[in-house]
N, C-alpha and C positions, 0 to 999 in steps of 0.2 A: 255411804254405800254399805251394802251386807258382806258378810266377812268374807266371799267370795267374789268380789267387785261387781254388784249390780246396783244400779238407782233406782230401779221398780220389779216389778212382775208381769208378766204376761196377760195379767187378768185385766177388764175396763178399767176396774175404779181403779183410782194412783194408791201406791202401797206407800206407809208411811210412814217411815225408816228413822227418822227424828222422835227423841219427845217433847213435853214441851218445856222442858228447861234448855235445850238445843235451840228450839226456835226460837226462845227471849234473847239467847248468843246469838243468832242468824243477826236478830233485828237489833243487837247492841253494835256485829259489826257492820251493818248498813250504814248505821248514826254516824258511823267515821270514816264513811264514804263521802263522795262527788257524783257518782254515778254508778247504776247498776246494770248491767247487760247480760240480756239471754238470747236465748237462737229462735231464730224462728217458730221451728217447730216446737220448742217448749211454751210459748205462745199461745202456738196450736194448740195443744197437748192438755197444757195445764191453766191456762186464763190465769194465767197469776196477777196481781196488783201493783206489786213490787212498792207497796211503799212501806215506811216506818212505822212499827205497829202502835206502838209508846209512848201514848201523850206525852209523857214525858219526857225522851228523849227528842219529840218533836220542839219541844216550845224550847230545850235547852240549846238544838240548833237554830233558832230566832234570835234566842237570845246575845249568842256568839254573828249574827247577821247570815246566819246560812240559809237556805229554804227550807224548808218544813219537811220536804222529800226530795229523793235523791233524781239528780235527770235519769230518764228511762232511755237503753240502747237496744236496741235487735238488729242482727245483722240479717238479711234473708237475699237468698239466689233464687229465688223463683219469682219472690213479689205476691206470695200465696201471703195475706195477712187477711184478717177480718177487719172493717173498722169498728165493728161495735166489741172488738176486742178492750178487755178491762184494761189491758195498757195501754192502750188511748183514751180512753172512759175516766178514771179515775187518774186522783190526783192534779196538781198545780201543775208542778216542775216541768220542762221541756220534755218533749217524746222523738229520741232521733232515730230514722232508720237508715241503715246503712247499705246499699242495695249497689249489685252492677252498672255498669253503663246501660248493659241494653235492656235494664229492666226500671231503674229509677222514673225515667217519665212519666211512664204510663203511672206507678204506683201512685205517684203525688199528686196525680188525677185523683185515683180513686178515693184517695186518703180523705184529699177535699181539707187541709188546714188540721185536719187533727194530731199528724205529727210531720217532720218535718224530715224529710229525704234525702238523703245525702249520696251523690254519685260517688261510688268507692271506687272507681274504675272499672279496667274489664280486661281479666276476671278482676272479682273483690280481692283488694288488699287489706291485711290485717292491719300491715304500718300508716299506711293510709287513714282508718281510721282513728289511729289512736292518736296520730298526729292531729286530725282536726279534733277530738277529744283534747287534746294539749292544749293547742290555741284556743277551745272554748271556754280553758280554769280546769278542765278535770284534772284533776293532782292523782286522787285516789279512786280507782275503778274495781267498783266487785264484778265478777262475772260468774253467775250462779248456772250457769249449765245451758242445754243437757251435754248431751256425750259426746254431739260433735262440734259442739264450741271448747268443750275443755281441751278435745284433744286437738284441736284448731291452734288453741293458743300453748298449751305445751310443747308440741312438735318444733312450734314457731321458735320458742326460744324466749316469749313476751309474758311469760309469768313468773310474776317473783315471788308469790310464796303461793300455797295449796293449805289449805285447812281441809284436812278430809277427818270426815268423821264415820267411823264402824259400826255398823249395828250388829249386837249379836245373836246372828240369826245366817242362817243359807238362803238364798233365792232357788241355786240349782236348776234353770231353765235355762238352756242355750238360747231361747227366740227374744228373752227380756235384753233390755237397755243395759249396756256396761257404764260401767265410771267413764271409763277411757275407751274409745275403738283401736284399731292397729296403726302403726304409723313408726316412722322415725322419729326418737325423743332424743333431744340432748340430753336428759335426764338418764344418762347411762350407768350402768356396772362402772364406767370408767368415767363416769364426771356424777356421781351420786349426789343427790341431794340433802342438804344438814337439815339433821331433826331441832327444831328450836323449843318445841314444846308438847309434853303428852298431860292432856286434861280427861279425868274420869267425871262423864256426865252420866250420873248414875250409873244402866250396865253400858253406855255409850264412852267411846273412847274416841276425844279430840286427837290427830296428830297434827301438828304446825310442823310445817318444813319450808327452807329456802329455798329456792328454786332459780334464783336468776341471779346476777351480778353479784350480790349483798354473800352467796354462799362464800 
């Protein structure tokens, strides 16, 4: 985010708040994931691929018997997905979505096999799905944004640590994307979160915090 708490700009194209020694850490910590999940609308948004950029840290998860890439998650309340979306296009690993009652049927029409649907209930439960993430092996789950998935599962109580990383720079536009929206955080003045780690990536500055149980 920018040192102001934004994840982009107002402007079309996505503003690009990482460099690239950030994104070689992004895709070091995906390597030591199970799965990675975003929101729908970042989907929308941004067509990301979500896999491991790394030949190398691909064949070193072979090697250990892992899959090459991470299973792919999105959770969506509308059921607004494209199928010729690059996360169903690319990549081996499983593509699950995780969707209401009264929206999953129809979606798994549309999908037609390219990912796999999963009734979260109605409304969607966050526990719900992390529960069937449990029972399917996911141990470890990234969940790379945007603003209303982070703050989805902050609020929740279901994230244990945050790697937020600073850009330095201002956004200063009320209309762009926050880190976080508003909400009620356990992460209060009165149960604050342990700093575990501050890394200088160039002018970029990692902070690793705890966030759940483990603080």
């Amino acid at each position: 985010m920018s040192v102001d708490g934004y994840i982009d700009d107002a402007a079309p194209e996505r503003l690009r708040l990482s460099s690239a020694a950030d994104f070689d850490r992004v895709d070091a910590v995906r390597a030591g994931c199970d799965a990675i999940l975003v929101g729908a609308g970042t989907v929308r948004a941004d067509d990301p691929k979500l896999l491991i950029r790394s030949q190398a840290r691909r064949e070193r998860r072979a090697s250990r018997g892992l899959p090459p890439d991470l299973t792919k998650v999105t959770l969506t309340w509308s059921g607004d997905l494209d199928p010729g979306a690059r996360f169903f296009t690319t990549g081996e690993s499983p593509k699950l979505v995780y969707a209401p009652s009264g929206t999953a049927a129809e979606l798994a029409g549309r999908l037609d096999g390219l990912g796999e649907v999963v009734d979260a209930g109605e409304p969607l439960e966050l526990p719900v799905v992390l529960a069937d993430l449990s029972a399917r092996g996911v141990r470890r789950l990234m969940v790379e944004g945007g603003g209303a998935i982070h703050t989805l599962f902050l609020t929740s109580g279901l994230a244990d640590e945050l790697q937020l990383v600073v850009a330095p720079f201002f956004v200063g536009d009320p209309s762009a994307p926050r880190f976080v929206r508003s909400g009620v955080f356990p992460q209060s003045p009165e149960r604050p979160m342990r700093l575990a780690e501050i890394t200088r990536i160039g002018d970029l500055a990692l902070l690793r915090y705890l966030a759940g149980e483990r603080v």
